[in-house]
Legacy VTK file of the C-alpha trace (Angstrom):
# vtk DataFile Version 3.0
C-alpha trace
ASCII
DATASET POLYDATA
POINTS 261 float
137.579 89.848 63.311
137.652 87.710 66.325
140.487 85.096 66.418
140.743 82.179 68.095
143.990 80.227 68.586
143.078 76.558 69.640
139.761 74.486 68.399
139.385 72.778 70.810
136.088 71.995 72.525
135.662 75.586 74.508
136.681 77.236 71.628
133.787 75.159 69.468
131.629 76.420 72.207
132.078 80.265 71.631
132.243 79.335 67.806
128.855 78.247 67.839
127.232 81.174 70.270
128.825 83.872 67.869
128.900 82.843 64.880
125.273 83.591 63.479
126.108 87.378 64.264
129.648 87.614 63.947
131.026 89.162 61.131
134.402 86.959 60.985
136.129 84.303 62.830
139.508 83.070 61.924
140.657 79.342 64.259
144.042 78.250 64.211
144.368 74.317 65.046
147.096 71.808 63.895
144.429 69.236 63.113
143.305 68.891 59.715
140.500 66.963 60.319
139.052 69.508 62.795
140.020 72.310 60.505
137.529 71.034 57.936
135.086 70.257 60.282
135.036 73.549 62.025
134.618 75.490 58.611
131.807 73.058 57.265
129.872 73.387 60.385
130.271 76.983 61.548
131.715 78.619 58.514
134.703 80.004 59.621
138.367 80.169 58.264
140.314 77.709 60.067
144.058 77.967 59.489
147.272 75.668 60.993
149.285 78.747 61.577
148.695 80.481 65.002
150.555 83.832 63.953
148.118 83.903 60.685
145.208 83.585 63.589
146.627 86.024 65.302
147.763 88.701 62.605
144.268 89.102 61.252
141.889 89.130 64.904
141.186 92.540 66.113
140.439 90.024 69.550
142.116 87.471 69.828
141.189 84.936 72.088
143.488 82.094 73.597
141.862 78.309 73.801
144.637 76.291 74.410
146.136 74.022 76.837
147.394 75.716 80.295
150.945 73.986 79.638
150.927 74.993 76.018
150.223 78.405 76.990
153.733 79.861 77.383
155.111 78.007 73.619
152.256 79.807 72.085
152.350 83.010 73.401
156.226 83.366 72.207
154.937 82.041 68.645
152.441 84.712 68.388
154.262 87.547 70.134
155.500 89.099 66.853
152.004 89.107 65.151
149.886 90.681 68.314
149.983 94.381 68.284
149.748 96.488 70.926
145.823 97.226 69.640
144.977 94.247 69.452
142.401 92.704 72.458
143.868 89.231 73.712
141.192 87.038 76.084
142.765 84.084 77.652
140.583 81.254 79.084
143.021 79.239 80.171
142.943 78.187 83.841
145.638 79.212 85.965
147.088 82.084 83.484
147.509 84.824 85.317
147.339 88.838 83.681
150.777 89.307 85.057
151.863 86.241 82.926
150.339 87.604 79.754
151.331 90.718 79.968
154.863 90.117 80.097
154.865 87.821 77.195
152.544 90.451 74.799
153.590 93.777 74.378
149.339 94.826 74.250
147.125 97.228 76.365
143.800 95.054 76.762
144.686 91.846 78.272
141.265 89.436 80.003
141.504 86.786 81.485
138.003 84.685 81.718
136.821 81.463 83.495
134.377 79.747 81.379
132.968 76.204 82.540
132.096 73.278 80.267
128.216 73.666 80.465
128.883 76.773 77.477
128.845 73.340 75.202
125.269 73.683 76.296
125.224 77.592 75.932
124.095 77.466 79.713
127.911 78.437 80.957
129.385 80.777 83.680
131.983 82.605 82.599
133.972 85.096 84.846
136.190 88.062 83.103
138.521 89.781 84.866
139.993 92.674 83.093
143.612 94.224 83.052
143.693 97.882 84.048
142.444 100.514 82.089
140.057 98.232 79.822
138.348 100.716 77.289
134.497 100.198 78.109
133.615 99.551 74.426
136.159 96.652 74.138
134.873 95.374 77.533
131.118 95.095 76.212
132.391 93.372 72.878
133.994 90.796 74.893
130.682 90.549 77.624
129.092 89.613 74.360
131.221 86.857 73.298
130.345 84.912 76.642
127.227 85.898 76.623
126.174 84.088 73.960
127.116 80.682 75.597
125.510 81.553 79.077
126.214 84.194 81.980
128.637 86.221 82.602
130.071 87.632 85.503
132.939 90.520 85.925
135.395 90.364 89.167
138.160 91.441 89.951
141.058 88.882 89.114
142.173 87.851 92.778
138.828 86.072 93.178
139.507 83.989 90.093
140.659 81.245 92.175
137.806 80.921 94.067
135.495 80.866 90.896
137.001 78.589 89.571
137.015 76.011 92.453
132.421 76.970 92.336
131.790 77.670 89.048
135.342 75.996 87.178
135.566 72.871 89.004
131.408 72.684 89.730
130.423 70.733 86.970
132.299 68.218 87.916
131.003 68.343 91.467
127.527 67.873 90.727
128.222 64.967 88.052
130.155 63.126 90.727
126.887 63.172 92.949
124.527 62.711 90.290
127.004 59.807 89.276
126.854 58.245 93.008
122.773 58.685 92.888
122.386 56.396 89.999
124.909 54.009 91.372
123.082 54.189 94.701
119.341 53.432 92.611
121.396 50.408 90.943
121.699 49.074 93.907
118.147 49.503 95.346
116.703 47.459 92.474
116.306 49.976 89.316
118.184 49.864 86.431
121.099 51.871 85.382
118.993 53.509 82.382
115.896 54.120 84.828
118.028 55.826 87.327
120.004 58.147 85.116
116.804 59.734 83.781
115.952 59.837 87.600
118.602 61.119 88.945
119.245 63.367 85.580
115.909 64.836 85.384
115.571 65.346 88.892
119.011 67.708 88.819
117.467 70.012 85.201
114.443 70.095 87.338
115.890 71.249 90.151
118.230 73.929 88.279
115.229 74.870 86.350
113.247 76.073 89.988
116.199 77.802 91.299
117.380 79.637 87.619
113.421 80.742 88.417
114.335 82.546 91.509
113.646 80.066 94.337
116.526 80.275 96.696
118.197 76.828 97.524
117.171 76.694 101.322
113.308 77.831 100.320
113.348 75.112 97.853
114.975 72.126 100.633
112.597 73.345 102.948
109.491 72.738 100.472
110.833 69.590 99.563
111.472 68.328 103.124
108.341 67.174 105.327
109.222 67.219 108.694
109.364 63.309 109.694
109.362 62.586 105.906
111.949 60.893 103.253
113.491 63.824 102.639
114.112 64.477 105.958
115.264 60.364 106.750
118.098 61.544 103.782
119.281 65.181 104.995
120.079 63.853 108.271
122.382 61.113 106.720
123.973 64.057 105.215
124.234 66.117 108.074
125.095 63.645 110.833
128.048 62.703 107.685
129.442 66.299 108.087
128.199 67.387 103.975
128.350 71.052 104.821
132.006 70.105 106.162
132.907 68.292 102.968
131.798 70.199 100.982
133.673 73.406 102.053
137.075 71.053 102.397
136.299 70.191 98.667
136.048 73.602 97.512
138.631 75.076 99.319
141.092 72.273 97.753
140.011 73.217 94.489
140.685 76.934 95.235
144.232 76.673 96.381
144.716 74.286 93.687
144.182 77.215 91.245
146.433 79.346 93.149
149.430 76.735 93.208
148.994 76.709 89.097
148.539 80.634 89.258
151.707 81.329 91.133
153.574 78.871 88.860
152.615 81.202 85.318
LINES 1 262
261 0 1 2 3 4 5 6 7 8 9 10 11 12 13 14 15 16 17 18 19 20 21 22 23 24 25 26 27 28 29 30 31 32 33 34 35 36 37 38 39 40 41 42 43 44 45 46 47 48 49 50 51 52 53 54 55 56 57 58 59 60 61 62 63 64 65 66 67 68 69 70 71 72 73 74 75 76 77 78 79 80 81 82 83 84 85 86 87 88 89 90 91 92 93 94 95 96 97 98 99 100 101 102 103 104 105 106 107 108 109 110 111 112 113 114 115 116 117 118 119 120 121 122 123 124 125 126 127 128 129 130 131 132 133 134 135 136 137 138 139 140 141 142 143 144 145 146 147 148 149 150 151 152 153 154 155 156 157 158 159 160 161 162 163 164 165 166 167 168 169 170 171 172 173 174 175 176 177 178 179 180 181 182 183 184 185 186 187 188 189 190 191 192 193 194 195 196 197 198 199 200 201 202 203 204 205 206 207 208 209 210 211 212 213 214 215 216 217 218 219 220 221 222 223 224 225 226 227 228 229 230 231 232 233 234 235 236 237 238 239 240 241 242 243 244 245 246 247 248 249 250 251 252 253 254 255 256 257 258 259 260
C-alpha cells in the first residue's frame, strides 16, 4: 500500500502514473472536495486523517508544503514504523531533517519537477544509507511512471533542483518573452504562442531523439543567416553569463532552505 500524505497537484501526478498497476493507494488531504474528486477519478481511498494515511502505507510518501513539513511529520511520527519506506518530495527537506523526526530505516528524498503533470518529469532520488535494493526499485518505479528518473547522491540535490527543479520555469519565462516579443512584431498573441510553443515541443522532441544541443544550433544556424543575426544578440548580451548567474542563484537558494530544515 503506497500512502500519500498531501493531494495536492504532485501528488495527483504520481496518483495518476501508478494507479492503473498499483494495488492500493490511500491520500490524506483536509479538503473534502478534493477527497471526492481524487477517489472518483483515480479510485483511491482518500482520508482527512494523515496518521490513518500513514498507519496503513507500507511507503509512504510526503506531498506537502516545505513549511508544513515539520507540523506533519510530528503528527505522523507515532503511526510510521521503523519498516515502513517514507519518500519526501518536498524541496529543501533534507535526510538529516527526516530522520530525526521518524524513528525509520529507509528514508528518500526526491526532486520531482512539474512537467510529471504531463508524465514527462525529472525526478532525482537520493537515498539514505543502507537503502535495501528491492525497496529502491519499488520507489524507481513510482517516478517512473510520470517521466525519468535519476539517482544521486543527496549533496547534488541543490544543484538539480536549480536545472531540473527550477527549469520549467526557466524555459516558460523565455517562451513567455518570445510571444511577447512576436506581439510586438505584428502577430497576434494566439499566433505566437503556437509559434513559440510548438517551436519549444519541437525542439525537445529532436534533442529527447539524441541530437545534442550544440549539433542541433549549429544545423539551425546558417552562417550570415537569421539565426545567426539572433545568437549574436545573445552572445554580445552575455546569455551564457546569465544564464549561469541564474542557475547558480537558484542553487544556493536551495541550500539556504536546506540548511534551515
Amino acid at each position: 500500500m503506497i500512502a500519500f500524505i498531501g493531494g495536492g497537484n504532485m501528488a495527483e501526478a504520481l496518483i495518476k502514473g501508478i494507479a492503473d498497476s498499483n494495488g492500493g493507494i490511500i491520500v490524506s488531504e483536509p479538503r473534502e472536495e478534493r477527497r471526492k474528486f481524487l477517489e472518483a477519478t483515480y479510485g483511491v481511498t482518500a482520508v482527512s486523517s494523515n496518521c490513518e494515511a500513514a498507519e496503513k502505507g507500507d511507503i509512504i510518501l510526503l506531498a506537502v508544503k516545505p513549511q508544513n513539513m515539520a507540523a506533519v511529520l510530528d503528527e505522523i511520527t507515532v503511526a510510521v514504523g521503523d519498516k515502513k519506506t517514507v519518500v519526501s518530495i518536498a524541496a529543501g527537506i533534507t535526510l538529516s531533517f527526516l530522520r530525526s523526526k521518524l524513528k525509520v530505516k529507509n528514508l528518500i528524498r526526491v526532486m520531482p519537477n512539474s512537467p510529471s503533470l504531463a508524465l514527462e518529469g525529472m525526478s532525482v532520488l537520493a537515498y539514505d544509507t543502507g537503502m535495501p535494493q528491492k525497496i529502491a526499485v519499488d520507489v524507481v518505479k513510482i517516478f517512473s511512471a510520470v517521466g525519468k528518473v535519476l539517482v544521486l547522491p543527496e549533496e547534488q540535490i541543490n544543484a538539480v533542483t536549480a536545472v531540473s527543479g527550477s527549469g520549467p520555469a526557466f524555459f516558460a519565462l523565455f517562451a513567455e518573452e518570445m510571444i511577447k516579443s512576436g506581439e510586438k512584431m505584428g502577430l497576434s498573441k494566439e499566433d505566437t504562442a503556437l509559434l513559440a510553443i510548438q517551436t519549444m515541443i519541437g525542439t525537445a522532441a529532436l534533442l529527447k531523439a539524441g541530437i545534442s544541443p550544440q549539433d542541433l544550433r549549429r544545423a539551425v544556424t546558417s552562417p550570415g543567416g537569421t539565426t545567426a543575426a539572433g545568437i549574436k544578440v545573445f552572445e554580445d548580451k552575455g546569455l551564457a553569463e546569465l544564464v549561469s548567474e541564474a542557475l547558480e542563484a537558484a542553487r544556493n537558494r536551495a541550500v539556504e532552505l536546506s540548511s534551515s530544515s
